[in-house]
Each structure stands twice: as structure tokens, then as C-alpha cells.
C-alpha positions as CSV (number, residue, x, y, z in Angstrom):
1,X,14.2,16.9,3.5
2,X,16.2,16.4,0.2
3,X,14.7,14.8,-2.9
4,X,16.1,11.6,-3.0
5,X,14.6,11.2,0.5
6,X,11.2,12.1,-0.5
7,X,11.8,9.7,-2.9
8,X,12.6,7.0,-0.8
9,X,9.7,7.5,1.6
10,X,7.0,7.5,-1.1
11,X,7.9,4.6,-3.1
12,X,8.4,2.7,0.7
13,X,4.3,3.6,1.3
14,X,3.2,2.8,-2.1
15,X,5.2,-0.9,-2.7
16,X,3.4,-1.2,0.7
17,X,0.1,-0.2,-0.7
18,X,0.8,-3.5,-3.3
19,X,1.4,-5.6,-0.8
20,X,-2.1,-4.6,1.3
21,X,-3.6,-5.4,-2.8
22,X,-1.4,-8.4,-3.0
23,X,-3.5,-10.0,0.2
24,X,-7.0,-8.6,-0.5
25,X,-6.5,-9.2,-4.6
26,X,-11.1,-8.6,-4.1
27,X,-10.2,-5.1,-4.0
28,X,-9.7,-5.3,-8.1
29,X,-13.5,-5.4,-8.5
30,X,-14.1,-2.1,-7.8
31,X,-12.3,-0.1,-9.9
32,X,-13.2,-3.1,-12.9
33,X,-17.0,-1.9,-11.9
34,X,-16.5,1.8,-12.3
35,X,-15.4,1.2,-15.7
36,X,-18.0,-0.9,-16.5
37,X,-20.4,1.2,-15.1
38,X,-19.1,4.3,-16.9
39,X,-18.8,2.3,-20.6
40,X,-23.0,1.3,-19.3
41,X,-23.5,5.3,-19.2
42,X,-21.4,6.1,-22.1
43,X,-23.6,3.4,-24.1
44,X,-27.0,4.8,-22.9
45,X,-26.1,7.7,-24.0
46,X,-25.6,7.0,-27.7
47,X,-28.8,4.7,-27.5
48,X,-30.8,7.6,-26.5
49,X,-29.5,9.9,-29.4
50,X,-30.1,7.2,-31.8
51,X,-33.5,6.4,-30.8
52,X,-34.4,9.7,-30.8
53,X,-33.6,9.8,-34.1
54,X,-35.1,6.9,-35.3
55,X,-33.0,4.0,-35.3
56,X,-31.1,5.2,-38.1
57,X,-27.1,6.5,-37.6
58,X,-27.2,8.5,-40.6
59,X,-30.1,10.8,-39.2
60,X,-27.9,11.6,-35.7
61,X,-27.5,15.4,-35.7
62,X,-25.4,17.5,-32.6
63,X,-27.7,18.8,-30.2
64,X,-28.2,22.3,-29.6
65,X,-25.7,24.4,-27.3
66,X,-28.0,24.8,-24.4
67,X,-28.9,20.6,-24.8
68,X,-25.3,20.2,-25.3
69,X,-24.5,21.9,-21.8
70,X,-27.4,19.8,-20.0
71,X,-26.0,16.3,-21.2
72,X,-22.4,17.6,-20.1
73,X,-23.7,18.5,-16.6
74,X,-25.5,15.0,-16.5
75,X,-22.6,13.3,-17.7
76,X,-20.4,14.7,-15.3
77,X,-22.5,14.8,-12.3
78,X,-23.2,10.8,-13.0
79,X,-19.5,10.4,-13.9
80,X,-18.5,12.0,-10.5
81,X,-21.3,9.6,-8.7
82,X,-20.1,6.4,-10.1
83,X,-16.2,7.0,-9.7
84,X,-16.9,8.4,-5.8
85,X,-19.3,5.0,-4.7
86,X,-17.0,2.3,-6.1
87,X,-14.0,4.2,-4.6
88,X,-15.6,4.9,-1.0
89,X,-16.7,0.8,-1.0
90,X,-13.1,0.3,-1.6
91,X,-11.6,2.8,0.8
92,X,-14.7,1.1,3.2
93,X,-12.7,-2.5,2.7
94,X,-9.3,-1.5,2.9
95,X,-10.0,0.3,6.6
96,X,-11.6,-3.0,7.7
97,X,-8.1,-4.8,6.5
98,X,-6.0,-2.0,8.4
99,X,-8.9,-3.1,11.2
100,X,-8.3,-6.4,10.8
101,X,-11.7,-7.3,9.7
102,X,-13.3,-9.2,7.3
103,X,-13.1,-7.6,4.3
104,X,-16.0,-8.9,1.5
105,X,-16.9,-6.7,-2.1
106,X,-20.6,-6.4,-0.2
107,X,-19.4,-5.0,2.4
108,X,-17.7,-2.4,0.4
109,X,-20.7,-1.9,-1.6
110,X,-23.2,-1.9,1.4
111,X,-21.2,0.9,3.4
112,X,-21.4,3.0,-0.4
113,X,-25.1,2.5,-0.4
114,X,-25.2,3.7,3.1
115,X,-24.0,7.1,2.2
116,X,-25.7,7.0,-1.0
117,X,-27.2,11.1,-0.1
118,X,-23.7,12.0,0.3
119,X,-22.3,11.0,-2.7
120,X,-25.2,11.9,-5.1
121,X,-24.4,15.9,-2.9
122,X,-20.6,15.5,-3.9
123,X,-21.5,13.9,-7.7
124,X,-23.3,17.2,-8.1
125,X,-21.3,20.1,-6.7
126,X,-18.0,18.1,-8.1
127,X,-20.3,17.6,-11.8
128,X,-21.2,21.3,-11.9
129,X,-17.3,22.8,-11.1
130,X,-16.2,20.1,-13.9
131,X,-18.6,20.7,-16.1
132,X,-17.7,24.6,-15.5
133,X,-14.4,24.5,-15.9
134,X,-15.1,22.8,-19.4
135,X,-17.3,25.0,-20.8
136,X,-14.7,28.3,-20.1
137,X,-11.8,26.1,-21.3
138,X,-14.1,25.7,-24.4
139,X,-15.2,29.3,-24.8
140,X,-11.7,31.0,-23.9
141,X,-8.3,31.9,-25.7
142,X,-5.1,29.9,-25.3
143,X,-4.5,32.0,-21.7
144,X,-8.0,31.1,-20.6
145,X,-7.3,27.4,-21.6
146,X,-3.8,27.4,-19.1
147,X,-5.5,29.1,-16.2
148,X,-8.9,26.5,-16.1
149,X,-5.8,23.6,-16.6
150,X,-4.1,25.3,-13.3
151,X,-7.4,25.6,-11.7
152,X,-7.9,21.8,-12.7
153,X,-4.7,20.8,-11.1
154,X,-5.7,22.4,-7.7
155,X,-8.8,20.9,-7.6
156,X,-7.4,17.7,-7.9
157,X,-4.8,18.8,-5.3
158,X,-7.8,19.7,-2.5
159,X,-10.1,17.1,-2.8
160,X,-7.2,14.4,-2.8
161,X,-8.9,13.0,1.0
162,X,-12.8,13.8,0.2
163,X,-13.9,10.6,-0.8
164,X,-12.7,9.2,2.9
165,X,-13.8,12.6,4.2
166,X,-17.5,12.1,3.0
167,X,-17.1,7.9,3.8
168,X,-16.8,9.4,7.6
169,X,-17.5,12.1,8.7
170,X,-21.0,14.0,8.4
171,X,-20.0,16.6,6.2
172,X,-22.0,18.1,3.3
173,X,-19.9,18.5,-0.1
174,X,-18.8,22.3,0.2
175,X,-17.5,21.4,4.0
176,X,-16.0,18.1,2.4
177,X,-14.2,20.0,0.1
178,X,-13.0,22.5,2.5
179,X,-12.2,19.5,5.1
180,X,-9.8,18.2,2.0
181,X,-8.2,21.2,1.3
182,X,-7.2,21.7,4.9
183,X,-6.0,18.2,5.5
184,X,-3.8,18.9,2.3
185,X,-3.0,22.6,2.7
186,X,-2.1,23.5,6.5
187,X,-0.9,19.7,8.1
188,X,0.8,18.1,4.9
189,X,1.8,21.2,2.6
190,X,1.2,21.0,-1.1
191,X,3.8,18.4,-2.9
192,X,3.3,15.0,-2.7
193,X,6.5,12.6,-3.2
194,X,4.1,9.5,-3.6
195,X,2.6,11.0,-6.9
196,X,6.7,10.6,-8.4
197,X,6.8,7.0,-7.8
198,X,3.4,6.2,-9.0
199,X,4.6,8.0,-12.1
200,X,7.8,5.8,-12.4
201,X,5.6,2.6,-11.7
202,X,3.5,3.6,-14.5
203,X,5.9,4.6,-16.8
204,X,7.9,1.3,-16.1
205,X,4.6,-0.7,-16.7
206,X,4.1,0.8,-19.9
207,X,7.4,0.4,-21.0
208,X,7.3,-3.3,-20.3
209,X,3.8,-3.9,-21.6
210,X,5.2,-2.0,-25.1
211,X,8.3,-4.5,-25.1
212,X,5.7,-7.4,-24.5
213,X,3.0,-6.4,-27.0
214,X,5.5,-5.5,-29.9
215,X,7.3,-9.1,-29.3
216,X,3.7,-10.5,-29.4
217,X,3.2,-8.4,-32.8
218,X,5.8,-9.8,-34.4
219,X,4.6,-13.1,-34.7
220,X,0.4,-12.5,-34.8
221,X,-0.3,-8.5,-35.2
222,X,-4.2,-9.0,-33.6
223,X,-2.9,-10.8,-31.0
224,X,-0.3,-8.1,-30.1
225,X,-2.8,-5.3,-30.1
226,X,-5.0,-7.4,-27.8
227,X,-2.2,-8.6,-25.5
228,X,-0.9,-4.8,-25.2
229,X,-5.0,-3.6,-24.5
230,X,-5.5,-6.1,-21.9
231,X,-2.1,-5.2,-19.8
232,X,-2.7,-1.7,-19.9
233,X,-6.4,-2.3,-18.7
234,X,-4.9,-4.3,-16.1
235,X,-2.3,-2.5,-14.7
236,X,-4.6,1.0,-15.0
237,X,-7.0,-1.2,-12.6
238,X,-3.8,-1.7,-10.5
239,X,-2.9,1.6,-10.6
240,X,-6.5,2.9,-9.0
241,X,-6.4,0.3,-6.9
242,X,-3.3,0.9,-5.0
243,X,-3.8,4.6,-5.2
244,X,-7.3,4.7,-3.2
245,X,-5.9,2.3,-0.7
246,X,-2.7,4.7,-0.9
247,X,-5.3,7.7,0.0
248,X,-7.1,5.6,2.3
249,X,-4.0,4.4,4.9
250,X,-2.7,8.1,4.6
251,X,-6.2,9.6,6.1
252,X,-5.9,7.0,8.7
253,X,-2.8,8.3,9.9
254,X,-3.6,12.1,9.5
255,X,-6.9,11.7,11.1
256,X,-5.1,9.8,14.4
257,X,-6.1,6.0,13.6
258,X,-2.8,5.5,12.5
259,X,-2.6,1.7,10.2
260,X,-0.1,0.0,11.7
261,X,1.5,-1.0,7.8
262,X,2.6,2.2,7.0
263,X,5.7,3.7,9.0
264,X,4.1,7.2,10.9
265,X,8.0,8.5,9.8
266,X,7.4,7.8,6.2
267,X,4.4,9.3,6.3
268,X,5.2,12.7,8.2
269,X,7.9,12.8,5.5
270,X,5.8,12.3,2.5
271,X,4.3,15.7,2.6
272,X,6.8,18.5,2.5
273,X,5.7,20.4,5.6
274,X,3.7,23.7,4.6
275,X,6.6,26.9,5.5
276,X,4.9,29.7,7.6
């Protein structure tokens, strides 16, 4: 399969995931939540170092290395924990759309509650590989730095299906992970063409939001800076949006539920077959 084709066949699946967005326009709230969520967390952290030294922002002092370690675990594991229960209530809500179901934010929220042990497991053994990898990439030379980036970048590669892996099927987070990796590695090879027109989606967005914002700059500054924050917000929402229900259509299909949406073709095609 030549380039341009994989081309083709991704951007066909995700202007298709827009269009399953562009009728359920709910599924927005979930990603908006997350980030909320995550300021929340962000925010309680700073609280608690300020009240533990008094109220007063002049007395805040860097916590020791091994306190510094323990409140980058925590971070990530809680990180990991919101970002995983938002996105498996919205995987939840976009299978009962492929289902033909009702789809309602509770009900995305209730199913993520449901597996609430699951995703606290993941949260952790995801929260201590992160927070791992960051603390070599913090302690290593310039080599050490490029080999913990490349170990990044396959991580993100193999758990590409385990948030719909945990969502359903009873699988503990070492055995999600491995599930992921398979799904990826040995039926849909390593390369995805979707990831290129995501990109160019992104890339476009920006560009236009830049064009808007600068226009907007000209005439009031403030209102330039806020109109050019609030698009990219938006269309980052978008973006994580259409991407989990991207992931979610493509497990479907892989898993033999196949959504009737999304060509089976297009799909085989997407992945450039691992070679033997």
C-alpha cells in the first residue's frame, strides 16, 4: 500500500470520526472535564505548599529530592487516573452511538465509575513507568535523554487500545498493557496513517486560528490574545475528542464488533500490515 493511499484511508476514518462528534456534540464534556479536573489537581497542589508554609508566597521553598519524587509519583498516578475515567466514559458513549443507543454524559460517567478498581490499577502502574521514565531522563546525559524519549514514543505506541481494553475486558493493568501491545504489534503492525491526518488537521487549525487571532490583534491586542486562547482550547478539545472516538470505532472492528460507520477496507488498510 503506497503512501498517498494510507493517506487517503486515514483522513476518510477520521473526517468520519467528526461526523460521529458532529451528532453527539455531548461527547465535548469529557475531555472539557479532564482539564478541569487536572487545573483542580494542579491548584491543590500549590495550595498545599503554600499552606504549609504559612500563607505566605515569599516563604515557599522546593521540597527535598526524595519529597520531590513522592509528589511526581502522585501527580502522575492521579494525572493518569483522571485522563483514563473521562476518556473510558467517553469511549463508553461512543459504543452505545455505534450501538445505536442512547447516549447521555451519565451514562458515560456511570460505566467509568463502574470500573473505578481498574482504572485506579492502570493510574498506578501507568503513574509509576511515567514518573520513571522522568526521573532517568532527569538524572542522564544527552544519550540517556534520546533513549527514555524513544522508550516514551513506544509506550505511547502499545497502550494506544488500553483504555477500551480495560473499559471491557477483565484484565488487570500489566495484561492490559500486554493486550494493547498485541492488538497494535502482531494484527495492525506499527505505523499508523490516521496519526498524519490528525497532524495536518491540527496544523491547519492552528494556522487558521493564528490568521484569526492576529486579524483580531490588530484592531484590540487583549481581545486577540483571548480570541486565539479560546480557539486553540476548543479545537485541542476537538482534537481529543475525535481521537478517543477514533480509538474507540477502531477496537470495535479489531475486536469483531465491527461499527458499521467506518469502511472494514479502510480500516484493514490503516495499519500497515506487520512483515514476518
Amino acid at each position: 500500500m503506497n503512501l498517498m493511499t494510507k493517506f487517503s484511508n486515514g483522513w476518510t476514518i477520521v473526517t468520519t470520526s467528526f461526523k460521529v462528534l458532529k451528532e453527539n456534540r455531548q461527547l465535548l464534556i469529557f475531555p472539557v472535564l479532564s482539564g478541569i479536573s487536572i487545573i483542580a489537581i494542579l491548584a491543590s497542589f500549590f495550595v498545599a505548599f503554600l499552606g504549609l508554609s504559612g500563607w505566605q508566597l515569599d516563604q515557599l521553598s522546593a521540597p527535598g529530592k526524595l519529597m520531590n519524587y513522592a509528589i511526581l509519583f502522585f501527580f502522575y498516578i492521579t494525572n493518569y487516573f483522571v485522563i483514563v475515567f473521562f476518556n473510558m466514559a467517553l469511549v463508553h458513549c461512543t459504543s452505545l452511538y455505534f450501538k445505536g443507543e442512547e447516549v447521555t454524559v451519565q451514562k458515560g460517567i456511570d460505566f467509568s465509575m463502574s470500573r473505578i478498581g481498574s482504572i485506579l490499577g492502570w493510574a498506578i502502574f501507568a503513574g509509576l513507568i511515567g514518573g520513571i521514565l522522568k526521573i532517568i531522563q532527569e538524572n542522564v546525559g544527552s544519550l540517556g535523554k534520546i533513549i527514555t524519549g524513544l522508550v516514551g514514543i513506544v509506550w505511547s505506541i502499545a497502550t494506544f487500545f488500553v483504555v477500551p481494553v480495560i473499559a471491557y475486558e477483565d484484565l488487570g493493568p500489566v495484561a492490559a498493557f500486554k493486550k494493547s501491545a498485541m492488538l497494535m504489534k502482531e494484527k495492525w503492525g506499527e505505523s499508523i496513517g490516521a496519526g498524519f491526518s490528525f497532524g495536518l488537521i491540527q496544523l491547519s487549525g492552528i494556522a487558521v486560528i493564528a490568521l484569526v487571532a492576529f486579524a483580531v490583534a490588530a484592531i484590540n491586542t487583549i481581545a486577540g490574545i483571548a480570541i486565539g486562547i479560546l480557539l486553540f482550547l476548543l479545537m485541542s478539545v476537538m482534537i481529543s475528542t475525535v481521537k478517543t472516538i477514533f480509538i474507540s470505532a477502531i477496537y470495535h472492528n479489531i475486536t469483531g464488533d465491527p461499527v458499521e460507520l467506518y469502511n472494514q477496507q479502510f480500516i484493514d488498510n490503516l495499519f500497515e500490515a506487520k512483515r514476518k
